[in-house]
Steps between C-alpha positions, in 0.01 A plus 500: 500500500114476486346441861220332625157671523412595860281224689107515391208311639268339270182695420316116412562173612280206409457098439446339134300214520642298213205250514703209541621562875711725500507903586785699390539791692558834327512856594519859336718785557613830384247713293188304389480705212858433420722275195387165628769263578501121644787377738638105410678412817774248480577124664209358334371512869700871599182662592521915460584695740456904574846594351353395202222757467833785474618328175312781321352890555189500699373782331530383178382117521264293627694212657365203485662179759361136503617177721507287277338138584588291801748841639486862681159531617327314232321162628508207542803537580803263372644455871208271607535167558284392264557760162370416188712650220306325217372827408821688531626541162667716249124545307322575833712774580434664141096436610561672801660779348246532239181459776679802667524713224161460487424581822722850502343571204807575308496472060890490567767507730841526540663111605785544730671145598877404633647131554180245434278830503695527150402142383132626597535808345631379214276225466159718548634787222584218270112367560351826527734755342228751423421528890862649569552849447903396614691267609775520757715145626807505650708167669355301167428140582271274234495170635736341290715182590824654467358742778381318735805237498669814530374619805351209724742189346827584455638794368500776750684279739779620343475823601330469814625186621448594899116560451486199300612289764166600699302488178545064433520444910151346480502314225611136524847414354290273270304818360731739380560367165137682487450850747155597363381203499646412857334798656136442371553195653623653838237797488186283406577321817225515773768489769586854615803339638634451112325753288584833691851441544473444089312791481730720721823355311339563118394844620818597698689377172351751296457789748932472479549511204241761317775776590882619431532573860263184730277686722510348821225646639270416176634136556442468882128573430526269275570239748242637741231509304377105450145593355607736258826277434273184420293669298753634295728207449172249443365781201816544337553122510174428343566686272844413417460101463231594250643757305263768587294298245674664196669326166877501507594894419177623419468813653852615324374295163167700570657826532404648152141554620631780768622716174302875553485439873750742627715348711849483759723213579709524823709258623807484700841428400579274748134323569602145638116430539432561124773565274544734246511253242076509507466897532723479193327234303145718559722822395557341164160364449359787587713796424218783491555527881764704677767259624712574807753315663585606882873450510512496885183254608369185548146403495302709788292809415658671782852519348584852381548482159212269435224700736651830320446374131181371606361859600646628223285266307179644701546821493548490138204308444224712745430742226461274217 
């Protein structure tokens, strides 16, 4: 089994003004004369986080992290009071990315994205497929209906139906014919009294699930941690109730324009966060790219078999 990379320190970190309010923070590590590769963190609203930096050979790339808007260290910041997500969108993510290309100075680079980071991913190579040099997703989740019901209305209950118990606590017996909808009510609230225990209960609903075996550390900080929780659970829900601002199936329908980028698919067998059914449907739409199915997993990058196959996918790729 592949391991992490040992713990680095960024050699750059820095603040992209996007010129409409916002500054996305970024940094740089590994060797700055390296493969260049950019990080897509997960939630929408995740934020990176220094584990992330030993996805990948420090002496062979040049790893690239972001927050994306409204999360991490990136402001403003989506926990406020008073945050504006008008400008948090699908299409202002892919100008972000693009503005820091840019600013790295990099013709190419490798796009690296699990869980939404593989909506983003997969959205940005399908708008600018001759700015990825490869393309590596894993946990495969495009936005679709079918998904989200999945996941935040009904269908994981069934599995999980203790955490889903905590999950609809919030939300008004009137409300749950609609969950999504529901919680952007609850986390738009001014009231700190109503949206942080929404936030904590979306976030904490997630946080144990994303693996075979709950973590119960991973979900206690989840509990503990209101800013990051609200954050998270406001992003995600933004983008959720809008679709991430895509057409029904597109980036699957879409896939045809990723054909020459070389690519890997990993997903977990048992992924209750997104099912396989999506890593599958991108598989067959796009079947240049290595396909592998961890038989033992569910959704985290963490898990064994996913982290390993991930490497794998690294390594492979440095030299290219």
């Amino acid at each position: 089994m592949a391991d992490l990379y040992p713990e680095i320190e960024p050699n750059e970190t820095g603040m992209l003004d996007t010129g409409d309010g916002n500054r996305i923070y970024w940094e740089e590590s590994g060797n700055s004369d390296g493969k260049p590769v950019v990080f897509l963190h997960g939630g929408p609203g995740g934020g990176t986080s220094p584990l992330h930096r030993r996805l990948f050979d420090p002496e062979k790339y040049r790893i690239i992290l972001f927050d994306q808007r409204g999360c991490g260290k990136s402001t403003p910041h989506a926990s406020a009071p008073d945050a504006d997500l008008s400008t948090n969108t699908t299409q202002h993510l892919i100008a972000d990315m693009e503005k820091l290309r840019v600013r790295v100075d990099a013709d190419r680079w490798q796009v690296f994205g699990g869980s939404w980071g593989s909506t983003l991913a997969l959205a940005y190579a399908e708008q600018y497929p001759e700015r990825v040099s490869e393309l590596i997703v894993r946990g495969i989740f495009t936005l679709r209906d079918s998904e989200i019901n999945w996941f935040y209305q009904q269908g994981a209950s069934a599995v999980f139906p203790d955490f889903w118990e905590k999950y609809v606590a919030p939300v008004p017996e009137s409300e749950r014919g609609d969950f999504v909808g529901a919680y952007n009510r609850l986390l738009s609230d001014p009231d700190p009294e109503v949206h942080i225990p929404a936030a904590i209960a979306w976030t904490v609903w997630e946080q144990s699930t994303i693996r075979l075996h709950p973590d119960t550390e991973a979900i206690a900080a989840s509990e503990a941690d209101r800013e990051h929780a609200v954050a998270f659970a406001r992003i995600e829900n933004h983008y959720f109730i809008n679709r991430g601002w895509l057409e029904p199936n597109q980036l699957i329908a879409n896939a045809g324009r990723l054909k020459g980028i070389p690519g890997v698919i990993v997903q977990g067998r048992y992924d209750m966060c997104t099912p396989p059914t999506t890593a599958w449907d991108l598989h067959k739409a796009w079947p240049e790219a290595e396909f592998t199915m961890v038989p033992d997993a569910g959704h985290a990058v963490t898990e064994p078999g996913i982290l390993s196959a991930l490497i794998e996918a690294t390594d492979r790729f440095a030299n290219s």
